[in-house]
C-alpha positions as CSV (number, residue, x, y, z in Angstrom):
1,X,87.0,74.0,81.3
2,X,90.5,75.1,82.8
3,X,91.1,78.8,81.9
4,X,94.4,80.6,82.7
5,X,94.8,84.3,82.0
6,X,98.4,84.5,81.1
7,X,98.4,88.0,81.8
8,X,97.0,87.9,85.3
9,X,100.0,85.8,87.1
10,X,98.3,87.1,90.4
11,X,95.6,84.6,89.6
12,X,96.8,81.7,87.9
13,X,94.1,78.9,87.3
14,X,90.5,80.2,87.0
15,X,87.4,77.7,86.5
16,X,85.0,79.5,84.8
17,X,81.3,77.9,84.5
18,X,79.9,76.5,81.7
19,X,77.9,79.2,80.1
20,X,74.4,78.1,80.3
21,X,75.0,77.5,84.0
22,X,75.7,81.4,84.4
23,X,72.7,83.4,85.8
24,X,74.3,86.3,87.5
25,X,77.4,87.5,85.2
26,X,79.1,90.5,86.5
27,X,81.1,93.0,84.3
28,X,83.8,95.2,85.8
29,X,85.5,98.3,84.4
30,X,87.6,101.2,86.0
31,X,87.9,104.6,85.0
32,X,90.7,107.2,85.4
33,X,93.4,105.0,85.2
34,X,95.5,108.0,82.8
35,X,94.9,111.0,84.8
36,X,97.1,113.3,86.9
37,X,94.6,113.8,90.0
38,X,92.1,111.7,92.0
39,X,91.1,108.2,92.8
40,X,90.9,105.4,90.4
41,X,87.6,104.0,90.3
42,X,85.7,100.7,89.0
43,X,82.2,99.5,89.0
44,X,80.6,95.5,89.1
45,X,77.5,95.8,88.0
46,X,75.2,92.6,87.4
47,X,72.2,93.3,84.8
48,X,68.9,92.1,85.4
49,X,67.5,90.2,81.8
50,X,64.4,91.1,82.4
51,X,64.7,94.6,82.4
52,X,66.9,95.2,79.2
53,X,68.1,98.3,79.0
54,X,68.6,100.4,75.5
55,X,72.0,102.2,74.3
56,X,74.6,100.4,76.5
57,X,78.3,100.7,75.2
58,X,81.5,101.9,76.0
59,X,81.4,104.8,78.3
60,X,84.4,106.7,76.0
61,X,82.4,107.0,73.2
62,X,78.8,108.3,74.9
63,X,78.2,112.3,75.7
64,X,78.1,113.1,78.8
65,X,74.2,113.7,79.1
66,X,74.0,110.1,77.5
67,X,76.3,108.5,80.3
68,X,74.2,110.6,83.3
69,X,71.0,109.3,81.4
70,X,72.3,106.0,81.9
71,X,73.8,105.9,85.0
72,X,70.3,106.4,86.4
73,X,68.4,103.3,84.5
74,X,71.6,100.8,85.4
75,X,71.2,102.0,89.2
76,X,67.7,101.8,88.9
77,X,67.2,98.4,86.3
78,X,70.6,96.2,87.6
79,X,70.1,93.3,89.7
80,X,73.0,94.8,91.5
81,X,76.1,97.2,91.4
82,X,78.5,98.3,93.3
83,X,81.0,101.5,93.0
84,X,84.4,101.5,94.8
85,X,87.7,103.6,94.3
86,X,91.3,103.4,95.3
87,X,92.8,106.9,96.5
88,X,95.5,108.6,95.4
89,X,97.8,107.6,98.1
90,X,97.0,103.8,97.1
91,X,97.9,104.8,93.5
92,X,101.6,106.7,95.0
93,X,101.9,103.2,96.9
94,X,101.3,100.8,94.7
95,X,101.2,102.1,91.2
96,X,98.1,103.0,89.1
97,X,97.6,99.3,87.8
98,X,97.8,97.9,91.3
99,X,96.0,100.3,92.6
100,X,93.1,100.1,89.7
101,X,93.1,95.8,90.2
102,X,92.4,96.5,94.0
103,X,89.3,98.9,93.0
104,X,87.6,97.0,91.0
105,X,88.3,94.4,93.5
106,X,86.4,96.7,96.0
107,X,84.1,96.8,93.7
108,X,82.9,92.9,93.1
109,X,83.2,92.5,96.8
110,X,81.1,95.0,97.7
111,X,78.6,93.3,95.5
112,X,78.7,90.4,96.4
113,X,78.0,91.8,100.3
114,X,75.1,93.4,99.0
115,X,73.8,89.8,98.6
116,X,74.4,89.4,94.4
117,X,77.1,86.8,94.3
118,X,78.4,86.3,90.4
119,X,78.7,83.3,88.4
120,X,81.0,85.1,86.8
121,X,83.2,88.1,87.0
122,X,84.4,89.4,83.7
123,X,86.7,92.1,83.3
124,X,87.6,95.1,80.5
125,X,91.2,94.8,79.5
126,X,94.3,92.2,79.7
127,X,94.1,91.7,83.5
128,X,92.2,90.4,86.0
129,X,91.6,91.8,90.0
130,X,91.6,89.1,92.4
131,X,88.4,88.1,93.3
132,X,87.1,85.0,95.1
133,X,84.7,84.0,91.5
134,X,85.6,82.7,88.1
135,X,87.4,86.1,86.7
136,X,87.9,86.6,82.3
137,X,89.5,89.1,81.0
138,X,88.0,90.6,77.9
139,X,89.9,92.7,75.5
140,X,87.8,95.8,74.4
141,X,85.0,94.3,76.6
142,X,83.6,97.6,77.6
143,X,82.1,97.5,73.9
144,X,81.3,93.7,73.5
145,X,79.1,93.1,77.1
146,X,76.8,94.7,78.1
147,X,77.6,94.5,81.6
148,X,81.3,95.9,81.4
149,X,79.8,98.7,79.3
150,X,77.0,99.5,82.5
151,X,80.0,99.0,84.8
152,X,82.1,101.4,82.5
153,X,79.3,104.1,82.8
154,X,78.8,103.6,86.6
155,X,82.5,104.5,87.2
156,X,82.9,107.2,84.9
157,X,80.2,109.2,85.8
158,X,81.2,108.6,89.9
159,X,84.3,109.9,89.0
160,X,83.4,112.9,86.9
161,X,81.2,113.9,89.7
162,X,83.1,113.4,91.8
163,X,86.2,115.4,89.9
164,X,83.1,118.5,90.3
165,X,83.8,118.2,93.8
166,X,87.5,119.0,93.7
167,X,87.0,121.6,91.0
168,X,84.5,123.5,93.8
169,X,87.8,123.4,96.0
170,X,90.6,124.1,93.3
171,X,88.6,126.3,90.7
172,X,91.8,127.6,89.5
173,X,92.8,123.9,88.2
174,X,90.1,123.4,85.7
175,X,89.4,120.2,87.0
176,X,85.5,120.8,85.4
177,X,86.9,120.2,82.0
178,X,89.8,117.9,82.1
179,X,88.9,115.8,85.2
180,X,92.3,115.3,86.3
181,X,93.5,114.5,83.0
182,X,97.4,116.0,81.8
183,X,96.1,118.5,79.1
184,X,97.6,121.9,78.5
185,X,95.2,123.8,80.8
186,X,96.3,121.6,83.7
187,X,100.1,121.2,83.3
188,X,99.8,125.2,83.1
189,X,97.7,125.1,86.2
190,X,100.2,122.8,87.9
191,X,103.2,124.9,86.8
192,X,101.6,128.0,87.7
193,X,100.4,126.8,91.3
194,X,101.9,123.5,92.0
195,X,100.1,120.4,93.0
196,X,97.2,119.8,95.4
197,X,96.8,116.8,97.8
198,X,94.9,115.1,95.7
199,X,97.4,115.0,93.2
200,X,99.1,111.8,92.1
201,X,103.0,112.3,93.2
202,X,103.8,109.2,91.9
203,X,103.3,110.7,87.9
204,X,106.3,112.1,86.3
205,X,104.5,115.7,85.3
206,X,103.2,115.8,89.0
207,X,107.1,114.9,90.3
208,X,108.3,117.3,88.4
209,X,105.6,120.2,89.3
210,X,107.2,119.7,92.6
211,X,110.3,120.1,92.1
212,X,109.4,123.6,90.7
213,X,106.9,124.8,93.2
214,X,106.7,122.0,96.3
215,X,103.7,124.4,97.9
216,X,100.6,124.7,96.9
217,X,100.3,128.7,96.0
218,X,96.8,128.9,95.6
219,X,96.1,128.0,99.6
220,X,93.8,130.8,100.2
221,X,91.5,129.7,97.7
222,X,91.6,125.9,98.2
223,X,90.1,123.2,101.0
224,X,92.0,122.6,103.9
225,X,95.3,121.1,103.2
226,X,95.5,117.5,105.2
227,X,98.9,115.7,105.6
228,X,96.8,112.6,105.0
229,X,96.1,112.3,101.5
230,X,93.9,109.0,101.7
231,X,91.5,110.5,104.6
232,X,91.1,113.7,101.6
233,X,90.3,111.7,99.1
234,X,87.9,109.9,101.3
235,X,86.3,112.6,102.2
236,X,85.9,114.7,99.0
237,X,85.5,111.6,97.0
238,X,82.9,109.6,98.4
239,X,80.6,112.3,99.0
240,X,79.8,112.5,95.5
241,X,79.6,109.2,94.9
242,X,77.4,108.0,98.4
243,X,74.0,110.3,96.6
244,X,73.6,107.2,94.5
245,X,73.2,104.3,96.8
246,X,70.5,102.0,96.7
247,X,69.3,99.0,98.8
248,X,70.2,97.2,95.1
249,X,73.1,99.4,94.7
250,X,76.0,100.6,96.8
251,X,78.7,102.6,97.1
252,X,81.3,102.5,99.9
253,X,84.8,104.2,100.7
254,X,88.0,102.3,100.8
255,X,88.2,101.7,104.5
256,X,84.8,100.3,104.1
257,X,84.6,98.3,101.1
């Protein structure tokens, strides 16, 4: 059957399988779309039916010892996954949607390298990444399959860790307790010390940080500054992220995914 997604123009006519001729269906969700700081990232994760695994739903609505819990059984139980991210100067570049459709398209890719090639790719949300398999769309999907749920888990928990990682540089930003997102603690933060490199300039509370205080005042404190924003987030970012890999499982930097 002939499926167009009339909110992905980017893809236009997508054949999807007929669904008893799907064995390997691959969910894909992102996470940090919304906040004012670090990557974006997005997870493809393909489950394995055979090993069923209890409690999978939206990652929003699970605790945060219930999302580490199940990080480890997808990584360990999933025919295959893969965790990818786009960096802040991606997001500057090519805006936060963009930037979000090319992660998770890092994401099915790098899957699909790792030798587990979908049937299908389906997708939390209105939109679809470009991706060289039959792509859906699901609305709310991160509640209704099970594999955009495990894919919604694997990229929020790579991103909160890795958000602990820029907290141990920044301290003073809080970035423990919001991860990167705009609340009181971290606009007063931003207005008391500016922004960081791993900021997203592009974001009007971030622009007009700036144009208050265009230097970072906490220097002393922080990591080394680098005038190249994407090798930072690289860096600090897919540290966090790499202790997770598995030969079933991976989890790659931009440059390399």
């Amino acid at each position: 059957m002939a499926r167009r997604n009339a909110a992905s123009p980017q893809l236009g006519l997508d054949l999807a399988p007929a669904a008893g001729a799907i064995q390997r269906l691959c969910g894909v969700d992102e996470a940090g779309r919304g906040p004012l700081a670090g990557p974006v990232y997005a997870a493809a994760v393909v489950l394995d039916p055979k090993r069923p695994i209890r409690g999978l739903a939206d990652s929003k609505i699970l605790t945060a010892a219930k999302r580490e819990a199940l990080y480890e059984k997808i990584c360990e139980r999933a025919l295959g996954w893969h965790i990818a991210f786009a960096t802040v100067e991606e997001i500057d570049t090519i805006n936060i949607l963009h930037a979000s459709m090319l992660a998770m398209q890092r994401a099915v890719q790098g899957l699909a390298a790792s030798g587990v090639v979908p049937d299908l790719v389906q997708v939390d949300g209105n939109r679809c990444p470009q991706v060289a398999y039959p792509v859906e769309a699901i609305v709310k999907g991160d509640a209704l399959v099970k594999a955009i749920s495990a894919a919604s888990i694997l990229a929020k928990v790579a991103r909160d860790r890795a958000l602990m990682e820029l907290h141990a540089a920044y301290p003073q930003y809080g970035f423990d307790s919001h991860v990167g997102y705009g609340t009181p603690q971290h606009m007063a933060a931003l207005a008391e010390f500016g922004a960081t490199p791993h900021h997203r300039r592009s974001f009007a509370p971030v622009r007009e940080a700036l144009a208050q205080r265009p230097v970072f005042a906490a220097i002393a404190a922080a990591a080394p500054v680098t005038e190249d924003i994407a090798a930072a987030d690289t860096g600090i970012f897919a540290g966090a992220a790499t202790e997770a890999a598995t030969q079933r499982g991976t989890f790659l930097p931009p440059e390399a995914s």
